[in-house]
SEBAMAR-947685 format. One line per field, with one value per residue (C-alpha): residue in one letter; x, y, z. Coordinates in Angstrom, 2 decimals. Layout:
rest	A:...
u	X:...
v	Y:...
w	Z:...
! end
This chain:
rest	X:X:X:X:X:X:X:X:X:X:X:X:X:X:X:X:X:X:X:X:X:X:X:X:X:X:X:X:X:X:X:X:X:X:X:X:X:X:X:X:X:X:X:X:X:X:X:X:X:X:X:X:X:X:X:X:X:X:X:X:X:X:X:X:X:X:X:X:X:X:X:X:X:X:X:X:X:X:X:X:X:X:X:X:X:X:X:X:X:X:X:X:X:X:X:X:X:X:X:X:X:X:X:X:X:X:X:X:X:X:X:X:X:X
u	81.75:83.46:85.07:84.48:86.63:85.39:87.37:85.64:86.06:89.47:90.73:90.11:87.57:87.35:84.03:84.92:81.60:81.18:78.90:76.98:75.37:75.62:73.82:75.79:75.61:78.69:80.05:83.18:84.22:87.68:89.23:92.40:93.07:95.92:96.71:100.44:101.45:102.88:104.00:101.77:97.74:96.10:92.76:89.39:87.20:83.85:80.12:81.22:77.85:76.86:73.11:71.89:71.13:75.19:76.53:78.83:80.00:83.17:82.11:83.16:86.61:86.85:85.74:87.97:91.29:90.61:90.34:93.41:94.91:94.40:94.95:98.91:98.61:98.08:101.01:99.16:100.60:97.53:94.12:91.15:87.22:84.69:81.61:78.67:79.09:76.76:77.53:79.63:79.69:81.51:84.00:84.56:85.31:87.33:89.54:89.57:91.34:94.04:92.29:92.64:89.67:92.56:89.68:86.53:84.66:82.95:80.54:78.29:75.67:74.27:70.73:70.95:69.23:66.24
v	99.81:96.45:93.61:90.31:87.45:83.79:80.63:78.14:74.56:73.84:77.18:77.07:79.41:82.85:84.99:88.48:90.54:93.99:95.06:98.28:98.45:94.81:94.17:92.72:95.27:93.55:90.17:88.44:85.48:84.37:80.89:79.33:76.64:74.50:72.83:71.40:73.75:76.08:75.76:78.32:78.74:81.21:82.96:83.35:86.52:85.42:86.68:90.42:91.31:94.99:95.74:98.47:101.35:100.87:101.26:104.21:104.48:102.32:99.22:96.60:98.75:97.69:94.11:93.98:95.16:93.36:89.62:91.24:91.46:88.18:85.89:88.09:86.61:83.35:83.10:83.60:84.27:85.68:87.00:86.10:87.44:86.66:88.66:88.55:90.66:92.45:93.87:96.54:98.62:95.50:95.41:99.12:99.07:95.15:97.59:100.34:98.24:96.95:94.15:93.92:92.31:89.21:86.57:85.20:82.52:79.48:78.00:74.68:74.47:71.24:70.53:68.96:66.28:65.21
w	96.75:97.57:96.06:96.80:95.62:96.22:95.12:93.28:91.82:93.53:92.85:88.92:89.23:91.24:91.27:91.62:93.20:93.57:96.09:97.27:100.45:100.88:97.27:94.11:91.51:89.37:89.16:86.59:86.51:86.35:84.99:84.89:82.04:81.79:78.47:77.32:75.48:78.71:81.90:83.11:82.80:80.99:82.54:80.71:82.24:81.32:82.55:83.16:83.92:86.10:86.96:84.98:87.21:88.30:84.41:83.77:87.22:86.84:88.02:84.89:84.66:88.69:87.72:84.55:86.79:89.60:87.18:85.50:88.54:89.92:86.56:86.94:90.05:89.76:87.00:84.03:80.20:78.97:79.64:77.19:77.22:75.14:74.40:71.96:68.51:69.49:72.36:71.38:74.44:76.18:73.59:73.95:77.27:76.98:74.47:77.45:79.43:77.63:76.08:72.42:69.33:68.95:66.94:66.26:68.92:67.55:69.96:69.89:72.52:73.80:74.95:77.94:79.29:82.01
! end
């Protein structure tokens, strides 16, 4: 398996790939937000997603280190992921790595328009 990091939108964003004989079989996304509050960003790991016949083989633990890894990096003071309430399985293995249940996420979606 390999990892594959790819800078997006000015460096805000970083797509983190893991690939098997040159086929994505895992992919997170990293962002880094800046508000006044701190000098320093914090990173948002959102979209962990692994294809199904790759589960249980360490893949998201890869994905989840390696975006850990790279929001340290890049100077951050704290890591955040969000995830469905029902997806428990994601939250066990957020909580796996270090990550801890810290809140609730409110969301508003927008239609968007042709």
């Amino acid at each position: 398996m390999a990892l594959k990091k790819e800078i997006r939108k000015d460096g805000f964003a970083i797509k983190l790939t893991v690939e098997e004989n040159g086929q994505a079989i895992g992919r997170v996304y990293l962002y880094l937000i800046f508000n006044e509050l701190h000098a320093e960003p914090y990173g948002l790991m959102e979209d962990l997603y692994v294809e199904q016949a790759a589960r249980g083989r360490g893949v998201g633990t890869q994905l989840i280190k390696s975006a850990t890894e790279e929001a340290r990096a890049r100077g951050c003071y704290k890591l955040i992921a969000t995830s469905r309430q029902s997806r428990r399985e994601v939250h066990n293995l957020y909580e796996k790595n270090g990550l801890k249940n810290y809140g609730v996420e409110f969301r508003m979606d927008f239609q968007k328009s042709l």
